[in-house]
DSSP file (Angstrom, degrees, kcal/mol; ACC not computed):
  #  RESIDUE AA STRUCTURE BP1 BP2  ACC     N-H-->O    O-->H-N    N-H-->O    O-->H-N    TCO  KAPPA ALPHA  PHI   PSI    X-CA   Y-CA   Z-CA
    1    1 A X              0   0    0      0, 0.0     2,-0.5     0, 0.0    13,-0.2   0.000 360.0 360.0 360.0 149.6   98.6  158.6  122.6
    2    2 A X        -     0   0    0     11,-1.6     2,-0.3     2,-0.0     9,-0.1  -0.803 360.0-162.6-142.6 113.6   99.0  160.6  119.8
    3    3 A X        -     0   0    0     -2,-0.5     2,-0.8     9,-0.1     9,-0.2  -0.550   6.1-177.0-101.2 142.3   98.3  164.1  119.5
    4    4 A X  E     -A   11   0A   0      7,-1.0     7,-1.1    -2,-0.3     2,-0.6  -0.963  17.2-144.4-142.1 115.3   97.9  166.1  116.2
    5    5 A X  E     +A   10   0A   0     -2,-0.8     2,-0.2     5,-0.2     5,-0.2  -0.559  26.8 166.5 -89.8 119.6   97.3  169.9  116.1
    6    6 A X        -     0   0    0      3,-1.4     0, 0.0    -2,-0.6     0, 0.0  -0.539  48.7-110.0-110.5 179.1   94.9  171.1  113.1
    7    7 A X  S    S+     0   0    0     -2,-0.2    -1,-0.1     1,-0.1    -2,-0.0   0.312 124.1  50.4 -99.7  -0.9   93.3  174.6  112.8
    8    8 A X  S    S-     0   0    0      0, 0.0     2,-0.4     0, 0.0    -1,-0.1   0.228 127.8-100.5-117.7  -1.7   90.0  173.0  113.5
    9    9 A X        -     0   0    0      2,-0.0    -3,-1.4    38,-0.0     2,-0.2  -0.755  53.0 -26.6 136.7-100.7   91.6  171.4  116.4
   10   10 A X  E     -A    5   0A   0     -2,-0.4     2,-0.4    -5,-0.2    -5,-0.2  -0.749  28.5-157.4-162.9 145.2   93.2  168.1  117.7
   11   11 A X  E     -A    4   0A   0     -7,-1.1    -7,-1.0    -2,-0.2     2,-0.4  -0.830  16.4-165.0-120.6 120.8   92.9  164.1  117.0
   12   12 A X        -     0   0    0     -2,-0.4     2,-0.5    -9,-0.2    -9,-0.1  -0.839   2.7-159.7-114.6 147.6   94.0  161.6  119.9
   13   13 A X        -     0   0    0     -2,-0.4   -11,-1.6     2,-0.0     2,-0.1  -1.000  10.3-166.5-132.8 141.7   94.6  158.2  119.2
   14   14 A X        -     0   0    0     -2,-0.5     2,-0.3   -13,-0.2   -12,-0.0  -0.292  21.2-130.4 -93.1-175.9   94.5  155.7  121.7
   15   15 A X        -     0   0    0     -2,-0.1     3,-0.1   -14,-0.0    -2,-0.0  -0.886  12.8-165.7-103.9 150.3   95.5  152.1  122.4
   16   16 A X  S    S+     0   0    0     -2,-0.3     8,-4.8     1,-0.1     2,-0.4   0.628  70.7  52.1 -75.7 -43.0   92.8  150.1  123.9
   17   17 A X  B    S-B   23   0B   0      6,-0.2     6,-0.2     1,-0.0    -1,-0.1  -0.866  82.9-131.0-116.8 150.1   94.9  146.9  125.1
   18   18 A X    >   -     0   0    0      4,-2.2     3,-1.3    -2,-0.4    -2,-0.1  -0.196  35.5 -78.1 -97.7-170.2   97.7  147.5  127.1
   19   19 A X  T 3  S+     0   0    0      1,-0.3    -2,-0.0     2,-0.2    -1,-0.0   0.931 130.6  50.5 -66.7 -54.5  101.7  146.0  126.7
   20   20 A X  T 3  S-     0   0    0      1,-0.1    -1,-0.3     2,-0.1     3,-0.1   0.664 118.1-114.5 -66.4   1.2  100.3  142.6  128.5
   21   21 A X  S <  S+     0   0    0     -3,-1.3     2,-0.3     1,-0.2    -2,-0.2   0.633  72.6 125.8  84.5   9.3   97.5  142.3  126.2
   22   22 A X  S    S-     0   0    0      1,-0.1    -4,-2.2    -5,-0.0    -1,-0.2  -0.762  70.3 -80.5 -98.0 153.7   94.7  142.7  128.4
   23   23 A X  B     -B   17   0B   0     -2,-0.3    -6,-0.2    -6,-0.2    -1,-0.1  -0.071  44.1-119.2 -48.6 146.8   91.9  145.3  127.8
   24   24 A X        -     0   0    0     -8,-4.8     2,-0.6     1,-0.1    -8,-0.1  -0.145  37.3-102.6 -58.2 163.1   92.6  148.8  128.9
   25   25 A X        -     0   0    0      1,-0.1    -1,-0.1    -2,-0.1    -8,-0.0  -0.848  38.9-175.9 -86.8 137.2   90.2  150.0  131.6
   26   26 A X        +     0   0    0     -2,-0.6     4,-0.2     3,-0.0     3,-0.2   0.691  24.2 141.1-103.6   1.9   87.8  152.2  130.0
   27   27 A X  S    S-     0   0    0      1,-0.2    -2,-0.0     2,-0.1     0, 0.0  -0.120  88.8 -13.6 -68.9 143.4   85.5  153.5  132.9
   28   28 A X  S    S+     0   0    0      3,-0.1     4,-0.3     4,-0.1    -1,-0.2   0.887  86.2 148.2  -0.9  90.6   84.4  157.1  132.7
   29   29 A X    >>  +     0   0    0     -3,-0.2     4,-2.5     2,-0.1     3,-1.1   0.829  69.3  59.9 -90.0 -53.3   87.3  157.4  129.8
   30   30 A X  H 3> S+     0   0    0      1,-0.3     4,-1.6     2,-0.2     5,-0.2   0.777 102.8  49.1 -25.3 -77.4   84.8  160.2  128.2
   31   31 A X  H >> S+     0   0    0      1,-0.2     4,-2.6     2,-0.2     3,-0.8   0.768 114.8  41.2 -53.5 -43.4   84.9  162.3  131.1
   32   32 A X  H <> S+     0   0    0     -3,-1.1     4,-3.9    -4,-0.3     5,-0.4   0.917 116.7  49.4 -73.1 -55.0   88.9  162.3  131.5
   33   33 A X  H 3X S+     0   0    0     -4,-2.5     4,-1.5     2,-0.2    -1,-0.3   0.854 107.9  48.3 -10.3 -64.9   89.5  162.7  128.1
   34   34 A X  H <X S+     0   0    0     -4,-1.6     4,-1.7    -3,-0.8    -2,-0.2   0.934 118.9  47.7 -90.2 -61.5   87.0  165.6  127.8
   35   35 A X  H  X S+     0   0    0     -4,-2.6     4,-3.2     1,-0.2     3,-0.4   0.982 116.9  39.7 -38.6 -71.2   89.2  166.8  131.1
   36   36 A X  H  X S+     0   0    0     -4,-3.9     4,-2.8     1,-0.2    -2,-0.3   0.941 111.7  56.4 -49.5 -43.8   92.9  166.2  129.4
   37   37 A X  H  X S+     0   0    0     -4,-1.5     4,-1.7    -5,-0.4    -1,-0.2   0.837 112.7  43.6 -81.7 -43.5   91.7  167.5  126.1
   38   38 A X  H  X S+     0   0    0     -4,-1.7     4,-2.0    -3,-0.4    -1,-0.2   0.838 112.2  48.0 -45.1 -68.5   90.7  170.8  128.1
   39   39 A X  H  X S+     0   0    0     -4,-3.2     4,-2.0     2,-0.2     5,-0.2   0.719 114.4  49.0 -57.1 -40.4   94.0  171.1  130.3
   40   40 A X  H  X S+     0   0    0     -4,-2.8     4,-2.2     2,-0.2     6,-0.2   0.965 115.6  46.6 -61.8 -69.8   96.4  170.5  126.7
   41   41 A X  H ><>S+     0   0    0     -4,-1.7     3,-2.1     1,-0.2     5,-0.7   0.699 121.9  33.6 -62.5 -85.1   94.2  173.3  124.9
   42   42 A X  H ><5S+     0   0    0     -4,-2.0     3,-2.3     1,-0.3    -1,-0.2   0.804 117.5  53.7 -26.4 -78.1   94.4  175.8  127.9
   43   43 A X  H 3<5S+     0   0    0     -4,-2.0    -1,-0.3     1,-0.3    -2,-0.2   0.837 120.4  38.1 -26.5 -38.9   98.3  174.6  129.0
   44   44 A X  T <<5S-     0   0    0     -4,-2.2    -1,-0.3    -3,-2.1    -2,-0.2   0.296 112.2-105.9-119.2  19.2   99.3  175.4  125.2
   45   45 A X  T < 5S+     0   0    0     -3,-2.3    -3,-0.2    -5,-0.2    -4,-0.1   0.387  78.6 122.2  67.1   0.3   97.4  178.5  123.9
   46   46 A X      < +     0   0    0     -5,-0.7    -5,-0.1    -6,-0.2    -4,-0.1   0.407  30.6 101.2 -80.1  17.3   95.0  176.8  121.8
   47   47 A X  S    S-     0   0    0     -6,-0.2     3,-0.1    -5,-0.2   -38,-0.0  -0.423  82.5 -64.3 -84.8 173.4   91.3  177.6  122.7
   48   48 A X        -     0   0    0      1,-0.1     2,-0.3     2,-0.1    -3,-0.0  -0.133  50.5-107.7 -43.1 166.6   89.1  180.0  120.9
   49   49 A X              0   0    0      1,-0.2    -1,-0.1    -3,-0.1    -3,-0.0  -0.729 360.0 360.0 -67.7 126.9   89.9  183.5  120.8
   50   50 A X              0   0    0     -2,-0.3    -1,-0.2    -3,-0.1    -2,-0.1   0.295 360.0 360.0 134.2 360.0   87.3  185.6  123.0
């Protein structure tokens, strides 16, 4: 994963297939995402101001 800090915010890249070459599992990825993406921006000072 690869995370990239902007002023408008941050860009993840993923991989889909994993090191044997079979699909990742994707089931609720959205929600955990939504979760990680949440925890980085809190953990590191980066939510709005307010």
């Amino acid at each position: 994963m690869a995370i990239r800090n902007q002023a408008s915010g941050l860009d993840i890249v993923a991989t889909v297939i994993r090191q044997d070459g079979r699909w990742a599992r994707l089931h609720n990825d959205a929600y955990f995402a939504r979760a990680a993406c949440a925890n980085f921006t809190h953990d590191h000072g980066l939510g709005a101001p307010g």
